[in-house]
KOLPA-679209 format. One record per residue (C-alpha): residue number from 1; residue in one letter; y, x, z. Coordinates in nm, 2 decimals, padded with zeros to 4 digits, always signed. Layout:
% residues N
NUM A Y X Z
...
***
This chain:
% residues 75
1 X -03.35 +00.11 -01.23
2 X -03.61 -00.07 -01.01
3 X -03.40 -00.12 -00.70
4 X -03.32 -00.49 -00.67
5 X -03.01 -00.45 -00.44
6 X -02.84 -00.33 -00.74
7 X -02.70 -00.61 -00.87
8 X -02.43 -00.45 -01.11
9 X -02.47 -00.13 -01.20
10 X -02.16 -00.12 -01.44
11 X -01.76 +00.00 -01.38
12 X -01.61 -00.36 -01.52
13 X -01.48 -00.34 -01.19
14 X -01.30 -00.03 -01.13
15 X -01.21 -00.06 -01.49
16 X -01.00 -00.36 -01.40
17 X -00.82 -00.25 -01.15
18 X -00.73 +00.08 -01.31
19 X -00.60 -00.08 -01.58
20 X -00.35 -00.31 -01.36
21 X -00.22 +00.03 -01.31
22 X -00.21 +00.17 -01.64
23 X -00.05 -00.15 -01.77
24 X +00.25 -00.13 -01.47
25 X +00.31 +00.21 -01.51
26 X +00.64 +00.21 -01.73
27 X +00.72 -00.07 -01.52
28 X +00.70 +00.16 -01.21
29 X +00.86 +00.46 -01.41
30 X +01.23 +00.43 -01.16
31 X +01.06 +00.25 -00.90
32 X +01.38 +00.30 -00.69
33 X +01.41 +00.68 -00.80
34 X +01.25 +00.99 -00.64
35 X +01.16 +00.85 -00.31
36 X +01.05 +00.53 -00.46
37 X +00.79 +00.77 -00.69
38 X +00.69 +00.93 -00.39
39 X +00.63 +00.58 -00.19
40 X +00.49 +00.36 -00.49
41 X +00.08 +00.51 -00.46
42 X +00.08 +00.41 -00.09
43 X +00.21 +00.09 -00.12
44 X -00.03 +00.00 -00.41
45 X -00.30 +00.11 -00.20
46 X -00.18 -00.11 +00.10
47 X -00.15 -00.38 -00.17
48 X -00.51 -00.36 -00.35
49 X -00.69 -00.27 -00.01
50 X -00.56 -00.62 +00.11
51 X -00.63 -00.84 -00.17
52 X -00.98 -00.66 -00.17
53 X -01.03 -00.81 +00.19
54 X -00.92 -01.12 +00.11
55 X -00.54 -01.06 +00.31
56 X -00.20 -01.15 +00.22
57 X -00.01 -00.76 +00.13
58 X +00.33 -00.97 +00.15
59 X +00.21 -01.10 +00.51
60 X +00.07 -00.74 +00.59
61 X +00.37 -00.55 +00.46
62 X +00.61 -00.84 +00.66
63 X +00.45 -00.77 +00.99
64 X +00.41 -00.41 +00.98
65 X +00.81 -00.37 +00.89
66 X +00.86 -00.61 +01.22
67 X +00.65 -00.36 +01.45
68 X +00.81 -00.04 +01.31
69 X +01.17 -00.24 +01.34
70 X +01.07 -00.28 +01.72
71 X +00.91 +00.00 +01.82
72 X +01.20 +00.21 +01.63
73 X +00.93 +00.43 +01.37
74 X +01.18 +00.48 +01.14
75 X +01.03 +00.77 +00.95
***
Protein backbone atom coordinates (compact mmCIF):
# COMPACT_ATOMS: atom_id res chain seq x y z
CA UNK A 1 0.00 0.00 0.00
CA UNK A 2 3.01 2.27 0.40
CA UNK A 3 4.83 1.43 -2.78
CA UNK A 4 4.58 4.45 -5.13
CA UNK A 5 5.31 2.40 -8.39
CA UNK A 6 1.88 1.09 -8.03
CA UNK A 7 -0.06 3.26 -9.80
CA UNK A 8 -3.30 1.17 -10.20
CA UNK A 9 -3.82 -1.41 -8.14
CA UNK A 10 -7.31 -2.43 -9.60
CA UNK A 11 -8.50 -5.22 -12.55
CA UNK A 12 -10.63 -2.37 -14.66
CA UNK A 13 -8.20 -3.56 -16.98
CA UNK A 14 -8.39 -7.12 -17.35
CA UNK A 15 -11.98 -6.75 -16.70
CA UNK A 16 -12.28 -4.97 -19.96
CA UNK A 17 -10.81 -7.07 -22.09
CA UNK A 18 -12.52 -10.17 -20.68
CA UNK A 19 -15.57 -8.79 -21.24
CA UNK A 20 -14.82 -8.15 -25.14
CA UNK A 21 -14.78 -11.74 -24.98
CA UNK A 22 -17.66 -12.58 -23.02
CA UNK A 23 -19.75 -10.12 -25.19
CA UNK A 24 -18.43 -11.95 -28.71
CA UNK A 25 -18.88 -15.22 -27.52
CA UNK A 26 -22.29 -16.18 -29.27
CA UNK A 27 -20.88 -14.35 -31.96
CA UNK A 28 -17.95 -16.78 -32.14
CA UNK A 29 -20.31 -19.84 -31.33
CA UNK A 30 -19.74 -21.49 -35.48
CA UNK A 31 -16.75 -19.56 -35.95
CA UNK A 32 -16.29 -21.65 -39.23
CA UNK A 33 -17.25 -24.95 -37.31
CA UNK A 34 -14.99 -27.46 -35.38
CA UNK A 35 -11.64 -26.28 -36.66
CA UNK A 36 -12.68 -22.75 -36.49
CA UNK A 37 -13.45 -23.54 -32.45
CA UNK A 38 -10.25 -24.98 -32.23
CA UNK A 39 -8.34 -21.94 -34.13
CA UNK A 40 -10.47 -18.93 -32.66
CA UNK A 41 -8.32 -18.64 -28.82
CA UNK A 42 -5.05 -18.32 -30.88
CA UNK A 43 -6.06 -15.92 -33.21
CA UNK A 44 -7.63 -13.66 -30.44
CA UNK A 45 -4.48 -13.89 -28.67
CA UNK A 46 -2.45 -12.86 -31.81
CA UNK A 47 -5.09 -10.15 -32.14
CA UNK A 48 -5.11 -8.61 -28.37
CA UNK A 49 -1.24 -9.25 -27.97
CA UNK A 50 -0.84 -6.77 -31.10
CA UNK A 51 -3.12 -4.11 -30.24
CA UNK A 52 -1.47 -4.31 -26.67
CA UNK A 53 1.84 -3.31 -28.45
CA UNK A 54 0.52 -0.84 -30.35
CA UNK A 55 0.66 -3.22 -33.94
CA UNK A 56 -1.73 -3.69 -36.66
CA UNK A 57 -3.21 -7.77 -36.10
CA UNK A 58 -4.62 -7.28 -39.80
CA UNK A 59 -0.97 -6.22 -40.88
CA UNK A 60 0.51 -8.99 -38.60
CA UNK A 61 -1.86 -11.69 -39.63
CA UNK A 62 -1.33 -10.42 -43.64
CA UNK A 63 2.44 -10.90 -43.43
CA UNK A 64 2.66 -13.96 -41.52
CA UNK A 65 0.08 -15.81 -44.21
CA UNK A 66 2.66 -14.36 -46.98
CA UNK A 67 5.77 -16.08 -45.20
CA UNK A 68 3.93 -19.37 -44.51
CA UNK A 69 2.58 -19.07 -48.38
CA UNK A 70 6.40 -18.93 -49.40
CA UNK A 71 8.11 -21.03 -47.33
CA UNK A 72 5.21 -23.77 -47.90
CA UNK A 73 4.15 -24.24 -43.76
CA UNK A 74 1.02 -25.36 -44.50
CA UNK A 75 0.15 -27.08 -41.27
Amino acid sequence: MEDGRILDITDNASERDLRKIMVGRKNWLFFGGEQGRKVNPYLMTIVNICKEVGGHPLLYLRDVMRQMEFEGNYG
